[in-house]
PDBQT receptor file of N, H, CA, C and O in Angstrom, charges set to zero:
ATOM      1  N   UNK A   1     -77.286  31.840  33.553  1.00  0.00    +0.000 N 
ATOM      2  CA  UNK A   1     -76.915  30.498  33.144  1.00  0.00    +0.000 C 
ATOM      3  C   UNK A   1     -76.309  29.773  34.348  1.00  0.00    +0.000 C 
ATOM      4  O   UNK A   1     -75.323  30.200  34.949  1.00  0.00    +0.000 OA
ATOM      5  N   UNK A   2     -77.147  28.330  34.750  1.00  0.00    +0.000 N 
ATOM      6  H   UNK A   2     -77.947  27.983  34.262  1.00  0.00    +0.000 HD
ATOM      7  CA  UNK A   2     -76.320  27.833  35.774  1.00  0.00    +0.000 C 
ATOM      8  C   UNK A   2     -75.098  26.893  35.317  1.00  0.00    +0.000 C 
ATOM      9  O   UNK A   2     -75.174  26.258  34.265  1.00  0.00    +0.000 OA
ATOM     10  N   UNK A   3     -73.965  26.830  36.153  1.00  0.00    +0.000 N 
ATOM     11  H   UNK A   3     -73.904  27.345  37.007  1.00  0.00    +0.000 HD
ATOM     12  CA  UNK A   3     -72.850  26.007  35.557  1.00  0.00    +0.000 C 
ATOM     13  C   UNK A   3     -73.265  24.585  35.404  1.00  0.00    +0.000 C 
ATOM     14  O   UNK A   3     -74.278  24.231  36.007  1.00  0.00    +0.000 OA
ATOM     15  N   UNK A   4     -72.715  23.857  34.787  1.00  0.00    +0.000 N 
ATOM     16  H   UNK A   4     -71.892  24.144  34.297  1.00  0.00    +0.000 HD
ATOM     17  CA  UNK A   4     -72.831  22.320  34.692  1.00  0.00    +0.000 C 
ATOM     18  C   UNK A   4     -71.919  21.463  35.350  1.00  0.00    +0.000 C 
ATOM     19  O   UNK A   4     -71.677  20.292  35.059  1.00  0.00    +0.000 OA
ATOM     20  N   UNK A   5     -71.302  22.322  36.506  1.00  0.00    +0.000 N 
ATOM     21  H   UNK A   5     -71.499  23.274  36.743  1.00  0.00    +0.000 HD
ATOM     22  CA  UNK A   5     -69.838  22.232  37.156  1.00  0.00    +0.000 C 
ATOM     23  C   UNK A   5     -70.505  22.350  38.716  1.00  0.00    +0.000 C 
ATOM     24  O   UNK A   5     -71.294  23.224  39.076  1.00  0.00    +0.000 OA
ATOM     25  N   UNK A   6     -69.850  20.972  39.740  1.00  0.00    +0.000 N 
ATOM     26  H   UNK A   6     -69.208  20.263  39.448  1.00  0.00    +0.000 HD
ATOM     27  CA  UNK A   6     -70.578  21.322  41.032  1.00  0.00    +0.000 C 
ATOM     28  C   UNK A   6     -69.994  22.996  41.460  1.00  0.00    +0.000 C 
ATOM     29  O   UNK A   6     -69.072  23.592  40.904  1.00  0.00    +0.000 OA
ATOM     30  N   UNK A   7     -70.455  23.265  42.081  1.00  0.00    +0.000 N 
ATOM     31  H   UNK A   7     -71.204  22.781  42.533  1.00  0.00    +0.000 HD
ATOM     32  CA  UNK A   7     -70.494  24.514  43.071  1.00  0.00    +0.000 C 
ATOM     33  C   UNK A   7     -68.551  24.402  43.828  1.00  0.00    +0.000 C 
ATOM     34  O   UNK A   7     -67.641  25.194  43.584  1.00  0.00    +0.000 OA
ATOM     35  N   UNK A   8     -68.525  23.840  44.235  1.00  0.00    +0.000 N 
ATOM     36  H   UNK A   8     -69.265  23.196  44.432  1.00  0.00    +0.000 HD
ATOM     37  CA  UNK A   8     -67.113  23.636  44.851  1.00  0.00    +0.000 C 
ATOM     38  C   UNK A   8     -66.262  23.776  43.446  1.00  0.00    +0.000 C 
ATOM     39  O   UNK A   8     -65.238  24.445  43.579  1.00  0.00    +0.000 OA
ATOM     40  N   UNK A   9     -66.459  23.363  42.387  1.00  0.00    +0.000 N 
ATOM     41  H   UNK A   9     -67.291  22.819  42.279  1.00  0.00    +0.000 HD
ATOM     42  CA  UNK A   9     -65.329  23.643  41.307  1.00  0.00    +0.000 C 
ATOM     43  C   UNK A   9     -65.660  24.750  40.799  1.00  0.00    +0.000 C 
ATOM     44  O   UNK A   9     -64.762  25.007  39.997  1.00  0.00    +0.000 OA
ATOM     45  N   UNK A  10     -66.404  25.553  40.783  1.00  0.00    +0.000 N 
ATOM     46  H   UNK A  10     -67.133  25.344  41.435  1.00  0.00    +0.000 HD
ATOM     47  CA  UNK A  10     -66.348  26.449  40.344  1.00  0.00    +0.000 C 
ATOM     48  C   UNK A  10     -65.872  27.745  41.117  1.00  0.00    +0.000 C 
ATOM     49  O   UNK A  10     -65.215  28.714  40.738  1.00  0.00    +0.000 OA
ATOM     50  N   UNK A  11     -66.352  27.467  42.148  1.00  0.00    +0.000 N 
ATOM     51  H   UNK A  11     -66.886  26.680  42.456  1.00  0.00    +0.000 HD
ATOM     52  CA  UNK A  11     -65.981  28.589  43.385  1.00  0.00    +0.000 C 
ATOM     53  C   UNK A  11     -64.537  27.904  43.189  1.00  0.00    +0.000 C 
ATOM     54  O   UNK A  11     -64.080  28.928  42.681  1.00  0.00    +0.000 OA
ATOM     55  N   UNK A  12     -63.659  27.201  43.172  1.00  0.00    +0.000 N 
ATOM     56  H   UNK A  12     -64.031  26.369  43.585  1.00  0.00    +0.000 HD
ATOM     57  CA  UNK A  12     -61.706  27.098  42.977  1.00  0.00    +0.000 C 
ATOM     58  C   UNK A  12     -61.159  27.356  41.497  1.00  0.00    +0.000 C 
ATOM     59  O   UNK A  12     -60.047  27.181  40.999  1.00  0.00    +0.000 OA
ATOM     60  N   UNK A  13     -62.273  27.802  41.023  1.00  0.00    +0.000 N 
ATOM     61  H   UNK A  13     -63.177  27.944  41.427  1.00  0.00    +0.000 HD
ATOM     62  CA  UNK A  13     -61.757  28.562  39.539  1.00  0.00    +0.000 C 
ATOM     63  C   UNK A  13     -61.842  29.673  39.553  1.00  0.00    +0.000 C 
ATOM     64  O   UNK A  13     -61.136  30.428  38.884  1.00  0.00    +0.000 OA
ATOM     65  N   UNK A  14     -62.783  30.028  40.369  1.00  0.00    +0.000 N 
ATOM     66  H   UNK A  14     -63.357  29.414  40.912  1.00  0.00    +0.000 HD
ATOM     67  CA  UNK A  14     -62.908  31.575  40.361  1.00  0.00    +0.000 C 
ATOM     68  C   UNK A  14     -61.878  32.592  41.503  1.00  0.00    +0.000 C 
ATOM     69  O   UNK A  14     -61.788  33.819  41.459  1.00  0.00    +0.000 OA
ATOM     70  N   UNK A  15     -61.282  31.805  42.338  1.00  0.00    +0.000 N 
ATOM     71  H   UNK A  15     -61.354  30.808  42.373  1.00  0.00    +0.000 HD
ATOM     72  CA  UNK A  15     -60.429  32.204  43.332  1.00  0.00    +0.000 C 
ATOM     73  C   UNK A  15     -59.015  31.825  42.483  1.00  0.00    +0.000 C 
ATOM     74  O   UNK A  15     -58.001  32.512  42.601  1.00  0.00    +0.000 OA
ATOM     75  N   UNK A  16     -59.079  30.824  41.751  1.00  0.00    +0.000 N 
ATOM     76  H   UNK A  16     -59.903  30.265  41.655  1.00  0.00    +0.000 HD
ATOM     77  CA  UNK A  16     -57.744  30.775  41.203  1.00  0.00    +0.000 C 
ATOM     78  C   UNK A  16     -57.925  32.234  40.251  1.00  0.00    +0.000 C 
ATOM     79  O   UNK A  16     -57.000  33.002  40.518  1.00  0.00    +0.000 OA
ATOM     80  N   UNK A  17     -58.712  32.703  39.396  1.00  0.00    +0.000 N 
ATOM     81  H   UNK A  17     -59.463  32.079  39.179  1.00  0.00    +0.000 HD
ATOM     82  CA  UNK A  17     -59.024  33.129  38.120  1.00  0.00    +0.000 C 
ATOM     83  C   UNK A  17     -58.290  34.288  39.127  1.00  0.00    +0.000 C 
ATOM     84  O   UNK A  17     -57.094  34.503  38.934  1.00  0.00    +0.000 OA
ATOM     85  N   UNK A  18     -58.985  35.024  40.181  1.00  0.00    +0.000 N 
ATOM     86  H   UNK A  18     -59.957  34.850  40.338  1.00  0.00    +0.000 HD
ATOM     87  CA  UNK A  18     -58.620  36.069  40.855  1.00  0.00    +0.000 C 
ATOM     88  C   UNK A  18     -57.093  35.979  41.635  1.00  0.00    +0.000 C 
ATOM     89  O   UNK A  18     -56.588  36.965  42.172  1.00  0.00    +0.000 OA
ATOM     90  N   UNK A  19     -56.515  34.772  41.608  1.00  0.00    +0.000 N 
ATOM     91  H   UNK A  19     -56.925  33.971  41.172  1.00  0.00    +0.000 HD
ATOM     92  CA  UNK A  19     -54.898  34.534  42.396  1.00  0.00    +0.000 C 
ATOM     93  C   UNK A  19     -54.331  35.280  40.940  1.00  0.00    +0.000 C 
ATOM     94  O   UNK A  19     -53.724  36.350  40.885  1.00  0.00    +0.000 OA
ATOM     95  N   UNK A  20     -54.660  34.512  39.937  1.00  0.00    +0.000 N 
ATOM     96  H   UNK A  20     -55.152  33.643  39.982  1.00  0.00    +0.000 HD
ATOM     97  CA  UNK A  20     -53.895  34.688  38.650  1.00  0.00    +0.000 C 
ATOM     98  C   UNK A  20     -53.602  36.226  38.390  1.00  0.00    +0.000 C 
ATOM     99  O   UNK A  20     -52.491  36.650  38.071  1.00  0.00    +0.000 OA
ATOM    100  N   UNK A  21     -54.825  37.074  38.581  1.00  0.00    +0.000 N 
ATOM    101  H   UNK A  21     -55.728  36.730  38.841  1.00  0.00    +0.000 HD
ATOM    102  CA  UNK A  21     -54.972  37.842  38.214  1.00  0.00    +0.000 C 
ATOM    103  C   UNK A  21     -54.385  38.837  39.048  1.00  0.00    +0.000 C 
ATOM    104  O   UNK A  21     -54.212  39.946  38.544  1.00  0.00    +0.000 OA
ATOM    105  N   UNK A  22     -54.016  38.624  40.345  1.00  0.00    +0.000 N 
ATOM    106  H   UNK A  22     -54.156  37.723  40.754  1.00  0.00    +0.000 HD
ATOM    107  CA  UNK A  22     -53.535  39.219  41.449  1.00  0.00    +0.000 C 
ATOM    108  C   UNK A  22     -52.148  40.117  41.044  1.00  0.00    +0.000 C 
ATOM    109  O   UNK A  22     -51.551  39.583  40.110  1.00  0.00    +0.000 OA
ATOM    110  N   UNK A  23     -51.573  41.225  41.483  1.00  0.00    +0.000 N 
ATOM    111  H   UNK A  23     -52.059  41.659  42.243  1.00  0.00    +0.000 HD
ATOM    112  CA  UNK A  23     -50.527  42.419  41.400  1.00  0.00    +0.000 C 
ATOM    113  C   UNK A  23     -49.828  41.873  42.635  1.00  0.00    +0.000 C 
ATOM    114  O   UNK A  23     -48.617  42.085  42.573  1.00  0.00    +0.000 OA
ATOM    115  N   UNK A  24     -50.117  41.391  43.469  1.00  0.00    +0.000 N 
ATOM    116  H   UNK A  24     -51.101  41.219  43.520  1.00  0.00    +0.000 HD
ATOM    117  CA  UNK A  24     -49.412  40.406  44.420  1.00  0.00    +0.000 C 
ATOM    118  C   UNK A  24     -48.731  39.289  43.936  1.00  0.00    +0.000 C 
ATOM    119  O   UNK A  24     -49.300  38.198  43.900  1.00  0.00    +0.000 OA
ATOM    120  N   UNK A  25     -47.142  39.484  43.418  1.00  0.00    +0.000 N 
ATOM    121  H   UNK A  25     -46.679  40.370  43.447  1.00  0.00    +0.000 HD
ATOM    122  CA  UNK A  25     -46.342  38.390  43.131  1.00  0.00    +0.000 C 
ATOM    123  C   UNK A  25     -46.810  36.854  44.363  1.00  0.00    +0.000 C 
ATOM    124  O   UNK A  25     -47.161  35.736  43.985  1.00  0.00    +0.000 OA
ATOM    125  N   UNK A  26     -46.674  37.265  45.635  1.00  0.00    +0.000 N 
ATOM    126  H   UNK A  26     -46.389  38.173  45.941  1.00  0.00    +0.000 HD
ATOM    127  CA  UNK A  26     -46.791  35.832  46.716  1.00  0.00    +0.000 C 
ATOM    128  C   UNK A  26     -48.202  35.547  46.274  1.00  0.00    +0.000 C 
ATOM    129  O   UNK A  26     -48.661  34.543  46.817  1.00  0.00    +0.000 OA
ATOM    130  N   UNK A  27     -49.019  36.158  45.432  1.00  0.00    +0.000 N 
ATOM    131  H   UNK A  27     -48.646  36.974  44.991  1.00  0.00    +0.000 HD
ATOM    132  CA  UNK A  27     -50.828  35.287  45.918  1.00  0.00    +0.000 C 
ATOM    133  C   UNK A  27     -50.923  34.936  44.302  1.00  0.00    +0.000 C 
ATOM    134  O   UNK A  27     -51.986  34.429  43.944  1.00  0.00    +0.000 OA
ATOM    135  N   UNK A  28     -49.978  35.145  43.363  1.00  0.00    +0.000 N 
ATOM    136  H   UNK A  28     -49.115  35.558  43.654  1.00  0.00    +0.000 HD
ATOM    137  CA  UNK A  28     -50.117  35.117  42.029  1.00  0.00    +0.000 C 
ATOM    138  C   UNK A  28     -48.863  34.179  41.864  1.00  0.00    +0.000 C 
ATOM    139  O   UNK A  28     -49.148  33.199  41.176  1.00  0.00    +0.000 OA
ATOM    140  N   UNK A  29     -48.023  34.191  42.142  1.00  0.00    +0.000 N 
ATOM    141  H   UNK A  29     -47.791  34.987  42.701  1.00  0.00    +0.000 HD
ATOM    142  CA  UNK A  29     -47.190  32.723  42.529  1.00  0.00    +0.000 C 
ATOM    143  C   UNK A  29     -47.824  31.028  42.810  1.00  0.00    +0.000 C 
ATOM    144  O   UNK A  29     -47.870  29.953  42.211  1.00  0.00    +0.000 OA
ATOM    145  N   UNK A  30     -48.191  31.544  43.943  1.00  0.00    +0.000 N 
ATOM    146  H   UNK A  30     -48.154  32.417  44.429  1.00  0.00    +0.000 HD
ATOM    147  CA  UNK A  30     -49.262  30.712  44.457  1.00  0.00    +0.000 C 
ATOM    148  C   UNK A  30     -50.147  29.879  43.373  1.00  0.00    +0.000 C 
ATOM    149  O   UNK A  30     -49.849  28.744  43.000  1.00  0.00    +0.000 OA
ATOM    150  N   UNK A  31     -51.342  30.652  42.902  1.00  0.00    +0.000 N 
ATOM    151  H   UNK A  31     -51.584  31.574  43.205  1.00  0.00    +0.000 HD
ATOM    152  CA  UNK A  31     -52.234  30.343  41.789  1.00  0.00    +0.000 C 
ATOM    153  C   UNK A  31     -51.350  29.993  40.626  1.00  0.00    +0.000 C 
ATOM    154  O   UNK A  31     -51.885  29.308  39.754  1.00  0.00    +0.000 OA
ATOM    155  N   UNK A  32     -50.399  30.253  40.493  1.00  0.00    +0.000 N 
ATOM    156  H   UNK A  32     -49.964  30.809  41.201  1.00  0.00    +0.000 HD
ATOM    157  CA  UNK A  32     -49.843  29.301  39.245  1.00  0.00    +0.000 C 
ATOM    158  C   UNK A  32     -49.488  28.002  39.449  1.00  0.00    +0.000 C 
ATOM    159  O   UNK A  32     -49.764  27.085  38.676  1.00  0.00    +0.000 OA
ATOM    160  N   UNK A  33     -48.677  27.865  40.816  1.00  0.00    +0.000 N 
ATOM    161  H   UNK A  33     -48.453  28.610  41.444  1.00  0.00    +0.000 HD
ATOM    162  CA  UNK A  33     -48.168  26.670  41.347  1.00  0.00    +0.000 C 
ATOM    163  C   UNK A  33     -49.984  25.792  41.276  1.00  0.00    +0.000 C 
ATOM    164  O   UNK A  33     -50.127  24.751  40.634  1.00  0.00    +0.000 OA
ATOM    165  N   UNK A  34     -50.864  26.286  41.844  1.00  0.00    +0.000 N 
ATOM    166  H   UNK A  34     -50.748  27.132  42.366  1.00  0.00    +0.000 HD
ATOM    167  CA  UNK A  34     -52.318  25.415  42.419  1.00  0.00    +0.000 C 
ATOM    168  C   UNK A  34     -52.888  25.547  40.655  1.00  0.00    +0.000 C 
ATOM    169  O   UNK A  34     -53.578  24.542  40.485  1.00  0.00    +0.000 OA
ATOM    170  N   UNK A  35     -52.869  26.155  39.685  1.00  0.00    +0.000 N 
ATOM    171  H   UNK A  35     -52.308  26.971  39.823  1.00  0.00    +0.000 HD
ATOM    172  CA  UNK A  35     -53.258  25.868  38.246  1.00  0.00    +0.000 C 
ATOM    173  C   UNK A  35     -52.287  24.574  37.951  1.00  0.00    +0.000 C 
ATOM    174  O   UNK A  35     -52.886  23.501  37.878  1.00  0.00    +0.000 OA
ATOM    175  N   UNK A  36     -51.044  24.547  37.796  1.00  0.00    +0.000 N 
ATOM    176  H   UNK A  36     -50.557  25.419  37.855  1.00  0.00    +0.000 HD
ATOM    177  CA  UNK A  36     -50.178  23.366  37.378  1.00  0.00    +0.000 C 
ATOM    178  C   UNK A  36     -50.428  22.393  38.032  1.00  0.00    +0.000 C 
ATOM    179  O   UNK A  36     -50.902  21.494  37.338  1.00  0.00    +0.000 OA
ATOM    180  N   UNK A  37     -50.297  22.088  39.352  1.00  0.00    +0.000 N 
ATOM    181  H   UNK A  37     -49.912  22.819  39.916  1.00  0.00    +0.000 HD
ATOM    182  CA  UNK A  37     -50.564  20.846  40.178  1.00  0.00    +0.000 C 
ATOM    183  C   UNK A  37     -51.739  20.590  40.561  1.00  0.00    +0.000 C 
ATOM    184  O   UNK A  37     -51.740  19.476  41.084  1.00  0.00    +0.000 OA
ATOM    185  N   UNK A  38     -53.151  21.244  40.571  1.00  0.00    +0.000 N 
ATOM    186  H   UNK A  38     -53.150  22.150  40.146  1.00  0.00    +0.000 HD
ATOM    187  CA  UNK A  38     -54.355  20.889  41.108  1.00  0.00    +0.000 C 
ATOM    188  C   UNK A  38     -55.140  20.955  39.963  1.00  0.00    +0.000 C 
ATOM    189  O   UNK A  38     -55.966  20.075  39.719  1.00  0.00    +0.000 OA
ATOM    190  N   UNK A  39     -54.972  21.865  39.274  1.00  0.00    +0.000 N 
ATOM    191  H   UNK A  39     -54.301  22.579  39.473  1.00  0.00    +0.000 HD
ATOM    192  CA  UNK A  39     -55.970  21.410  38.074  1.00  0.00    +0.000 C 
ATOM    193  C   UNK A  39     -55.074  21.167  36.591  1.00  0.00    +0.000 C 
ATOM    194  O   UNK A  39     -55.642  20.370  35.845  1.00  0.00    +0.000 OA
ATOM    195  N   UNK A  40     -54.062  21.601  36.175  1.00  0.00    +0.000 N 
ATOM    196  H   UNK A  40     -53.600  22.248  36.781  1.00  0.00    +0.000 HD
ATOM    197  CA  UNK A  40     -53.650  20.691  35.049  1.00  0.00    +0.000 C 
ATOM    198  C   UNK A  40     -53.240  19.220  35.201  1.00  0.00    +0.000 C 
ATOM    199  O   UNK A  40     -53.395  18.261  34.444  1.00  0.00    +0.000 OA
ATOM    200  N   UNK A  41     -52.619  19.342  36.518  1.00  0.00    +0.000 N 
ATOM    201  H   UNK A  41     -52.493  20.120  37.134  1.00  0.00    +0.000 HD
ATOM    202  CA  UNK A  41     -52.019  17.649  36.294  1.00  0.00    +0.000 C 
ATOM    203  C   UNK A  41     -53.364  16.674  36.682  1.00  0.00    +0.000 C 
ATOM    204  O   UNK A  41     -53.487  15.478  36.417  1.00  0.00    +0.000 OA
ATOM    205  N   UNK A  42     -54.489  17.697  37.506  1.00  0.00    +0.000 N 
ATOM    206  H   UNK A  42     -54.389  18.668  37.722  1.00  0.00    +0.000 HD
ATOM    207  CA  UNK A  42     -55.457  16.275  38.025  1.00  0.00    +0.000 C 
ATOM    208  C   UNK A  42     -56.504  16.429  37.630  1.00  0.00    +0.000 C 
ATOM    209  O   UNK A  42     -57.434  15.629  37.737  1.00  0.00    +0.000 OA
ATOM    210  N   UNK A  43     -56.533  17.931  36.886  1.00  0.00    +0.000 N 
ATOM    211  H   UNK A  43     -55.778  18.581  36.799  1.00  0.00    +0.000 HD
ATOM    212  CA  UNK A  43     -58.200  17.543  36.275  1.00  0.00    +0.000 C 
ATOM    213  C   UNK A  43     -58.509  18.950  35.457  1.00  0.00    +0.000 C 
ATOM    214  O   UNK A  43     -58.959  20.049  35.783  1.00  0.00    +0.000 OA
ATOM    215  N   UNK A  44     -57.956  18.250  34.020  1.00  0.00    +0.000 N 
ATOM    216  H   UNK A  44     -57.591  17.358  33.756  1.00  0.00    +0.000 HD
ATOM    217  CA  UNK A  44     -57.965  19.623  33.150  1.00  0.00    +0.000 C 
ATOM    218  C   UNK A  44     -59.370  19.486  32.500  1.00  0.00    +0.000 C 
ATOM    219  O   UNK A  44     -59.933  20.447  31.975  1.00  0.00    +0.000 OA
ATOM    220  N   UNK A  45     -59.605  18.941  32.527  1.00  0.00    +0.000 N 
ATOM    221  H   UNK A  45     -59.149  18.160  32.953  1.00  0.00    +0.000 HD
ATOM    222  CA  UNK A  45     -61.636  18.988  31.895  1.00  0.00    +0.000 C 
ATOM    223  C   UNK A  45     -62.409  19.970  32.522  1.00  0.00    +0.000 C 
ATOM    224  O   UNK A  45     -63.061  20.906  32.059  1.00  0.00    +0.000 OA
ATOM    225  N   UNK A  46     -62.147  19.448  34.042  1.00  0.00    +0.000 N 
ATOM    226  H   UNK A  46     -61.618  18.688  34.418  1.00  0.00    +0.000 HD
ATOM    227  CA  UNK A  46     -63.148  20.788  34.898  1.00  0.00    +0.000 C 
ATOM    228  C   UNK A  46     -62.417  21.844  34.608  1.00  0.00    +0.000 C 
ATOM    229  O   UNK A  46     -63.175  22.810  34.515  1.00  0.00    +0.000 OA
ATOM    230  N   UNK A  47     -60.967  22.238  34.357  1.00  0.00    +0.000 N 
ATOM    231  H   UNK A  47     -60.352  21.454  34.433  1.00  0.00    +0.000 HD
ATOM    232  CA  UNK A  47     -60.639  22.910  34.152  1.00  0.00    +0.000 C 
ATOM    233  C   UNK A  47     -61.102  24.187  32.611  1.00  0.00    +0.000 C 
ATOM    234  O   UNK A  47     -61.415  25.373  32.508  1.00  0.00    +0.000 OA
ATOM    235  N   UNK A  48     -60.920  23.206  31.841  1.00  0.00    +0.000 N 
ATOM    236  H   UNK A  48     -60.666  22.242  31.926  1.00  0.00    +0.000 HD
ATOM    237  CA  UNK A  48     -61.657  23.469  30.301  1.00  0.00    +0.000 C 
ATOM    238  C   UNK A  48     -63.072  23.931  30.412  1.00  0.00    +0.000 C 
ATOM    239  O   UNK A  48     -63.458  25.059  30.105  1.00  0.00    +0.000 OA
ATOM    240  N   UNK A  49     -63.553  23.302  30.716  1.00  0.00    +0.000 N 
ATOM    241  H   UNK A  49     -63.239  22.386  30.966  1.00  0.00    +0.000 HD
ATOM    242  CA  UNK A  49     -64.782  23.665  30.752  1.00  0.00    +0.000 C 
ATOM    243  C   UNK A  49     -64.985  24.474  31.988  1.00  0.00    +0.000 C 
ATOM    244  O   UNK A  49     -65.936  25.226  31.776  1.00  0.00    +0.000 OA
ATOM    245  N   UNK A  50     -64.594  24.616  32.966  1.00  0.00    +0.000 N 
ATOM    246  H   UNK A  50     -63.821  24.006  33.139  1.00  0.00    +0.000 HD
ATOM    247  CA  UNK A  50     -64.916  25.964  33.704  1.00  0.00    +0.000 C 
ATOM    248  C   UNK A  50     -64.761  27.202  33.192  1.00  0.00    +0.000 C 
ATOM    249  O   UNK A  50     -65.554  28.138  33.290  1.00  0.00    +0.000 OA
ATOM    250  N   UNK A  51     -63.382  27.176  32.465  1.00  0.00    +0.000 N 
ATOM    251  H   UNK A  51     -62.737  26.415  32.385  1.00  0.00    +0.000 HD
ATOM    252  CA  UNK A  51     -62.671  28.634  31.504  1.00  0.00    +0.000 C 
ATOM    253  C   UNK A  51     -63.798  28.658  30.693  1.00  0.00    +0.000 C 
ATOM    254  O   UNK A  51     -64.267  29.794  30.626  1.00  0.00    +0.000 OA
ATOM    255  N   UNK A  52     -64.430  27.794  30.027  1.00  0.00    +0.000 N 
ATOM    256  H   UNK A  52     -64.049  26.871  30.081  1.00  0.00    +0.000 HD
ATOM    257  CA  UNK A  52     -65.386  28.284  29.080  1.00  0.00    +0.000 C 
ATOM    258  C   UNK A  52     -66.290  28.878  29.195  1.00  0.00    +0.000 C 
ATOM    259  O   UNK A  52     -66.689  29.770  28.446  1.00  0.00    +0.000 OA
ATOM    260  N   UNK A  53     -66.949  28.332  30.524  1.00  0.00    +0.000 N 
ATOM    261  H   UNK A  53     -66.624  27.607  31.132  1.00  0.00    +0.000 HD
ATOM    262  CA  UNK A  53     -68.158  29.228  31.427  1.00  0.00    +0.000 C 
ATOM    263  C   UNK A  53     -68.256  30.423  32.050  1.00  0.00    +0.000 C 
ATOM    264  O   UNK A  53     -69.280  31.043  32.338  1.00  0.00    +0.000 OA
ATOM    265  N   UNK A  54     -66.828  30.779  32.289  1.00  0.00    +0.000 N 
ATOM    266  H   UNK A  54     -65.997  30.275  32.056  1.00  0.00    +0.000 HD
ATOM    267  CA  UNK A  54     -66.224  31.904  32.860  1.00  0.00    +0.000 C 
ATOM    268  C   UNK A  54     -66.186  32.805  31.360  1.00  0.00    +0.000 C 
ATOM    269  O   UNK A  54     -66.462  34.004  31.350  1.00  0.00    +0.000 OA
ATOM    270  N   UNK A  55     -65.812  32.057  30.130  1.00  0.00    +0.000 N 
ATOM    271  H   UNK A  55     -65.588  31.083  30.138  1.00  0.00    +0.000 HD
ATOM    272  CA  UNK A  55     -65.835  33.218  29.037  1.00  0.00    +0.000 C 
ATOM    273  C   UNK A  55     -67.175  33.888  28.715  1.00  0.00    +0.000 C 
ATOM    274  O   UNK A  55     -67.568  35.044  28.560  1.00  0.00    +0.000 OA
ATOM    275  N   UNK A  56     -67.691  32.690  28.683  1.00  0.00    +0.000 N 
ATOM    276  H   UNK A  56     -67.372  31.751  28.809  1.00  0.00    +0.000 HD
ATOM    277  CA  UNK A  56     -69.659  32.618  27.804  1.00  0.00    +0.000 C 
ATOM    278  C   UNK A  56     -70.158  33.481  29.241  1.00  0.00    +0.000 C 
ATOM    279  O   UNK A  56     -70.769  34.459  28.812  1.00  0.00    +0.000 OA
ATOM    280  N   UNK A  57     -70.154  33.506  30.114  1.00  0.00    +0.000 N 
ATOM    281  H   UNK A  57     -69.658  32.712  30.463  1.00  0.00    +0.000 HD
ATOM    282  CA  UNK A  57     -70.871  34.154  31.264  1.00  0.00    +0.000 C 
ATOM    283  C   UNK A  57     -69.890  35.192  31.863  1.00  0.00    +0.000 C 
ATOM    284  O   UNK A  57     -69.917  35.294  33.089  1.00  0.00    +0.000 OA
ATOM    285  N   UNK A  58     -68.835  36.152  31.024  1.00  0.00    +0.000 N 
ATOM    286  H   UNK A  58     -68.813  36.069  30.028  1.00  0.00    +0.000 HD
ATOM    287  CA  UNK A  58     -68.465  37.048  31.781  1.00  0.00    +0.000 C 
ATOM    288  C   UNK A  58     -67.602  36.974  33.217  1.00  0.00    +0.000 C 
ATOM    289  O   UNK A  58     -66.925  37.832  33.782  1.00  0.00    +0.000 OA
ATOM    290  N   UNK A  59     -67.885  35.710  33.537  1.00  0.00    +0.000 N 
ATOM    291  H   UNK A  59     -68.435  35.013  33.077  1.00  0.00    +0.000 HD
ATOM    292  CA  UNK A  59     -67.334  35.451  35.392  1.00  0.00    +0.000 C 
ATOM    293  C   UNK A  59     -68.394  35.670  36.127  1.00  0.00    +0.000 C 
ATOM    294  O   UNK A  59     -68.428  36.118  37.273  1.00  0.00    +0.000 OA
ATOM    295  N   UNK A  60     -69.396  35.295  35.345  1.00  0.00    +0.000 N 
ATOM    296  H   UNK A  60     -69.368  34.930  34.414  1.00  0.00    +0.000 HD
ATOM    297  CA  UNK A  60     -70.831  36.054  36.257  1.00  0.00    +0.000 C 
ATOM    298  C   UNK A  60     -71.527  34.405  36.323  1.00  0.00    +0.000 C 
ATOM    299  O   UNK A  60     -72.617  34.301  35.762  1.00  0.00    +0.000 OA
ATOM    300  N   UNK A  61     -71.025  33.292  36.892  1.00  0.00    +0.000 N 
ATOM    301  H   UNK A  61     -70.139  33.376  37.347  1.00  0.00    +0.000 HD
ATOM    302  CA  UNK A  61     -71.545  31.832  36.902  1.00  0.00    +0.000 C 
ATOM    303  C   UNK A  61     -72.488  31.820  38.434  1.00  0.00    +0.000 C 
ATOM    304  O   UNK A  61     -72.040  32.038  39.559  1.00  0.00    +0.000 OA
ATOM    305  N   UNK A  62     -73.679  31.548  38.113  1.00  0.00    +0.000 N 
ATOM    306  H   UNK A  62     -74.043  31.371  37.199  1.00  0.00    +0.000 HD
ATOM    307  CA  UNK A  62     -74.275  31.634  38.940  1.00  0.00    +0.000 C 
ATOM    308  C   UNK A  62     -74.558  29.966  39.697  1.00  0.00    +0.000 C 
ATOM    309  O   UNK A  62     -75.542  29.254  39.498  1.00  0.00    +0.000 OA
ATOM    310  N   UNK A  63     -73.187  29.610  40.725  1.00  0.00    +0.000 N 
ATOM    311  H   UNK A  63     -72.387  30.188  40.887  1.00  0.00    +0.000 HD
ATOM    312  CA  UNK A  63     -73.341  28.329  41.737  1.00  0.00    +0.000 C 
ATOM    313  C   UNK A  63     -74.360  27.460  41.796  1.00  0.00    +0.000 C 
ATOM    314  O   UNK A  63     -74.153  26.247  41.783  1.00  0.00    +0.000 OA
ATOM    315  N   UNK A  64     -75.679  28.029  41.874  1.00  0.00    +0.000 N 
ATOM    316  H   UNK A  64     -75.847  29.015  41.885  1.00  0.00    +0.000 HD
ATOM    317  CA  UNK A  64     -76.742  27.256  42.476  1.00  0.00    +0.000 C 
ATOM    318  C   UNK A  64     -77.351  26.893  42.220  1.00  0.00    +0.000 C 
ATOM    319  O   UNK A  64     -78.094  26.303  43.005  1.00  0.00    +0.000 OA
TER     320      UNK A  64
């Protein structure tokens, strides 16, 4: 399934998805601070709908 999301937003969901997910307090810090200020306060749609694509496709979104 290709995303309906350019290529650049999806590749910063998927690096956030992996900050979040990080055992590294400094790189999982980080990704919370860049979830609150880069994508909730400026653009929770791509946000929404990226999480969704990431559910329906496993994390397996194929960019291109």
């Amino acid at each position: 399934m290709a995303s309906e999301l350019p290529p650049d937003i999806v590749a910063g969901l998927q690096q956030l998805l992996q900050g979040l997910s990080s055992s590294d307090n400094v790189i999982r810090q980080s990704a919370e601070e860049s979830l609150s200020n880069d994508w909730v306060a400026t653009k929770p749609q791509m946000l929404l709908s990226g999480l969704a694509e990431q559910v329906l496709t496993g994390g397996d979104t194929n960019v291109s």
